[in-house]
N, C-alpha and C positions, 0 to 999 in steps of 0.2 A: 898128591896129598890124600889121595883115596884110602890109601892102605896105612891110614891112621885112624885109631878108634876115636868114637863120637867125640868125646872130650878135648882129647888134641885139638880136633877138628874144629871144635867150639872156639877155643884159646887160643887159635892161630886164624879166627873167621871176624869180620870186620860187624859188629854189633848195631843196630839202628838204636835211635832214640826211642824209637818205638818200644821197644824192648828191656826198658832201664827200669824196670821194677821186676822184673823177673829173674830169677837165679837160676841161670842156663844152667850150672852145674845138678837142677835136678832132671835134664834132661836124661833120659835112659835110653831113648832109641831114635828111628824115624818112621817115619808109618807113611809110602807112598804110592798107596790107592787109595784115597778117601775123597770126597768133598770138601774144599777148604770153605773154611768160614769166616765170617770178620772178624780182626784180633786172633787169630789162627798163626802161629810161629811157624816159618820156613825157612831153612837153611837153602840157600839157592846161589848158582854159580852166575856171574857176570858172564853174560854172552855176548854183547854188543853195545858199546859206548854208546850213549844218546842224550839228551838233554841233560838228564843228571847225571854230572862228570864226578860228583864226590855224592857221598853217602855222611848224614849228621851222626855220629857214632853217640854213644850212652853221656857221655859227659859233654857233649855239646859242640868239642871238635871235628872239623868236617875233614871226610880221609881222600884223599883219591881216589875214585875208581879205575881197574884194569879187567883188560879180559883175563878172564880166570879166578878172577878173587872171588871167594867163598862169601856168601853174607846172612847173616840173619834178620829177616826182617819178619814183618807182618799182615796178610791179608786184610786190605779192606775197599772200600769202595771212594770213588775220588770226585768231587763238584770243585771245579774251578775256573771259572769261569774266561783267564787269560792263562788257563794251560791244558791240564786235562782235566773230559767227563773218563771215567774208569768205573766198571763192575767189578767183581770176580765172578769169575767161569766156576763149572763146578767141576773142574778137572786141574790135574797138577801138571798139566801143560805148560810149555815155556809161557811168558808174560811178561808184565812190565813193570818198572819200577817207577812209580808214578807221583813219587814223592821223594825230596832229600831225608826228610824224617824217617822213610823204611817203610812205604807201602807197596805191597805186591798187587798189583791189578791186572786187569784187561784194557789197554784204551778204547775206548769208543768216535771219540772226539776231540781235536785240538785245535788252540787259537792259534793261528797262522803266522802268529809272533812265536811261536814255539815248537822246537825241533822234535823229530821222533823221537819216543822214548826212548830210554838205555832199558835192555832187552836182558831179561836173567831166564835159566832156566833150574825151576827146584828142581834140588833134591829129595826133598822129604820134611814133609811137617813133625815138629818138636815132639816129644809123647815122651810122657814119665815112667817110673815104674811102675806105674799099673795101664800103661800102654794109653792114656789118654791123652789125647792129642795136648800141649799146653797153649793157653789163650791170655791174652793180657786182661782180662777181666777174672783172670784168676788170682791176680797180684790187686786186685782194686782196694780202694779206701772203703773200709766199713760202714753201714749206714750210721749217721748219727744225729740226733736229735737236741736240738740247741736253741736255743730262743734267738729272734733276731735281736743283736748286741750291738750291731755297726749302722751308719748310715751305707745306704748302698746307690753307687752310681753307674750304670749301664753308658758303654761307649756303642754306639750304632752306627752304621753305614750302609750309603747308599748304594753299594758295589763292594768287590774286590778291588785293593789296594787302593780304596778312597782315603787313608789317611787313621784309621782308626787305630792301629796300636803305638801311633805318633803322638795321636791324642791321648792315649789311656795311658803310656809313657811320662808326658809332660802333668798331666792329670796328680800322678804318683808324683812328682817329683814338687811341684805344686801344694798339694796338701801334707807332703812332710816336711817341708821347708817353713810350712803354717803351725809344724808343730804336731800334727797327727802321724797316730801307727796307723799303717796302710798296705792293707794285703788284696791281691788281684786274684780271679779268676777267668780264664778263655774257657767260654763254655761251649760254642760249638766251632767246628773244622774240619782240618787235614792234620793228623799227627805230625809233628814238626817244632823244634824248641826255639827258633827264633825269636818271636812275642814273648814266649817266657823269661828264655834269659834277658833279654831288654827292659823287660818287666822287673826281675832280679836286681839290674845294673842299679836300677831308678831306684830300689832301695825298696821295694816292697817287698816284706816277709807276710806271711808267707806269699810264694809263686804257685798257683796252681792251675792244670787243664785238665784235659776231659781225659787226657791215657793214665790222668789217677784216678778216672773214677772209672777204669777198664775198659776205654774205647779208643778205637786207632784212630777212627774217622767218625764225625756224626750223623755224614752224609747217609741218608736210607733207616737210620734208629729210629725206632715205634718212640712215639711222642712220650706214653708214661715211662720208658726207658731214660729216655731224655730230661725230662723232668725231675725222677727221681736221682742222676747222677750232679744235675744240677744244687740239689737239695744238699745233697751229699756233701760236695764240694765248697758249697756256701758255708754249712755249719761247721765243716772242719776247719776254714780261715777262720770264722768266729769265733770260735773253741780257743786261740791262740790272743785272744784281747785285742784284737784291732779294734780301731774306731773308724777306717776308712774302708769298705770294700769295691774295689774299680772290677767292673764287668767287661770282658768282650765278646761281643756276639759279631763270627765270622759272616763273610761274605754281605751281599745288600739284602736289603729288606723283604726281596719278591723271593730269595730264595728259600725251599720246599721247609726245610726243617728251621730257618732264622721268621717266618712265615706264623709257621705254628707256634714257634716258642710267645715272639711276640704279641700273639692275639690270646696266648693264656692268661686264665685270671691269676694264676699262681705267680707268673712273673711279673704281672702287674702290681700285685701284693708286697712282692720281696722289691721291687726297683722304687727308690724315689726319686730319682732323677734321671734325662738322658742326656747325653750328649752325643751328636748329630754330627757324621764326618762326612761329606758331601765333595762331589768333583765340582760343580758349578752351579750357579743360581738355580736353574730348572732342578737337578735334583734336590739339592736341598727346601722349594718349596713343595715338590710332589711329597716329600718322605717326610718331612715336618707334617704336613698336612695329613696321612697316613697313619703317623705314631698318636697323633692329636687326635685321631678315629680310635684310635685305641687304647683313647684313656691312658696314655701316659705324656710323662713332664718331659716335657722336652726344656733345658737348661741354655743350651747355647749351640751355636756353629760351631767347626772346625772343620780338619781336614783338607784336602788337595785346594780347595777352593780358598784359603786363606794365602795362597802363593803367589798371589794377585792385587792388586789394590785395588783396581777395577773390578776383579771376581768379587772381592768382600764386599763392596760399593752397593752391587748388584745384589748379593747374597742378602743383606743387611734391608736395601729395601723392599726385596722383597717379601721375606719373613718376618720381619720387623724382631728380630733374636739378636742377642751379642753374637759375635764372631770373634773367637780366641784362636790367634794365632802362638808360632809358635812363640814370636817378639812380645806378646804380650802377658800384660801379669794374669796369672791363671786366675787365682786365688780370688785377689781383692775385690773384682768386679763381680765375681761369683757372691762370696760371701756379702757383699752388701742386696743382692737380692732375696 
């Protein structure tokens, strides 16, 4: 496939999600000596099958991977706490694919519940016709400035895969069934459209995350960065007439950048209400107790911990909160408080 120009090469190469606001077609070359960067486009070859056996392509279908396939993804950096921690190197050495959404990393670290990565090695980062590299914060949503119009409700957790885009899901599903527009955004992660489109399903227009406000990963982004994409992202749901905006904030509470968001005054400002997805009674009294440090509402339980009858038992007397599972009416008990 070598001895096809760039183009070919594009239109016959398997696209990440990452990459779905970008029009490869203005790529003009590859440039490979540089320092890559986060949100930095690379064309890269599959070298070695590993954990991730498919790749989430632009429209949310997941393809096979093979050795040999061509792919376009994007560098960035990876916190997950039951897969990989991931940097980028500052070299275009082979590396890894550390995400199904299309991140190119370095592993550093993996949960033992999870296999070695699938191994790619670039070819060359994207670069337009004027030879600059191309970056998905090139394709970002414009800043824009909009009064707050929505009530806003923040989904939190206590960990990775505590239940939270189950909750921000039934959440959506909940308050449109009550009769509200209802649009969602994932404010911090790992680039990857799963939450989204689920989010979608559930009928919330609009669907938004963080690779529309030009970031692959949030992991390692300088706080006003973070902040201001959040801003961003907020007022363009508003802009469209919602009356419901559902929040999710990745991974648990201790983690570096869900950390800083939530001890700012800004997001204290923009959230009036949380909801709290917890694996078991201990966490959910440590993290209730924590959000309650920091000056925000915590509204109710959910999450892994509601799989239980004994766990809600416990949950329940311990925090003395509703616990909404998934059997239960979302809505009614909320709205009567």
């Amino acid at each position: 496939m070598n001895h096809l120009n760039l183009h070919q090469r594009l239109s016959q190469s398997k696209a990440a999600y990452t990459t779905r606001h970008i029009n490869l077609s203005e790529a003009a070359g590859l440039i490979t000596t540089a320092e890559p960067q986060s949100g930095d486009l690379v064309l890269a070859e599959v070298s070695k099958i590993g954990h991730h056996k498919a790749l989430e392509l632009r429209d949310g279908r997941r393809s096979s991977l093979f050795v040999g396939d061509e792919i376009v993804v994007a560098y960035g950096h990876r916190y997950a706490p039951d897969q990989f921690e991931a940097e980028i190197r500052n070299d275009l050495d082979p590396c890894d694919l550390v995400a199904a959404g299309g991140i190119a990393s370095s592993v550093l670290s993996r949960s033992v519940k999870t296999g070695i990565a699938t191994r790619i090695a670039p070819i060359g980062l994207l670069a337009n016709r004027h030879g600059q590299v191309i970056n998905v914060a090139d394709a970002a949503l414009p800043p824009m400035n909009v009064a707050k119009t929505a009530h806003v409700y923040a989904v939190i957790g206590s960990s990775m895969n505590a239940g939270k885009t189950t909750t921000a899901v039934s959440l959506a599903r909940g308050f449109i069934a009550a009769g509200y527009r209802v649009g969602s955004v994932k404010v911090t992660g790992t680039g990857a459209g799963g939450d989204m489109w689920r989010m979608m399903d559930a009928g919330a227009r609009p669907a938004l995350d963080f690779t529309s406000a030009g970031m692959v990963s949030t992991y390692k982004v300088e706080r006003d960065r973070l902040l201001r994409a959040i801003s961003t992202l907020t007022a363009h749901a508003m802009n469209t007439g919602i009356e419901i905006l559902i929040i999710e904030v990745a991974d648990g509470i201790y983690q570096q950048e869900t950390s800083m968001l939530l001890q700012s005054h800004e997001f204290r400002n923009l959230v009036d209400g949380v909801f709290y997805a917890a694996r078991d009674a201990v966490g959910a009294k440590a993290g209730v107790d924590w959000l309650i440090q920091q000056q925000l509402k915590v509204i109710a339980l959910s999450g892994v911990v509601t799989m239980a009858p004994l766990a809600i038992q416990e949950a329940t007397e311990a925090v003395g909160l509703m616990v909404l599972s998934l059997t239960s009416s979302w809505i009614q008990p909320f709205l009567r408080t």
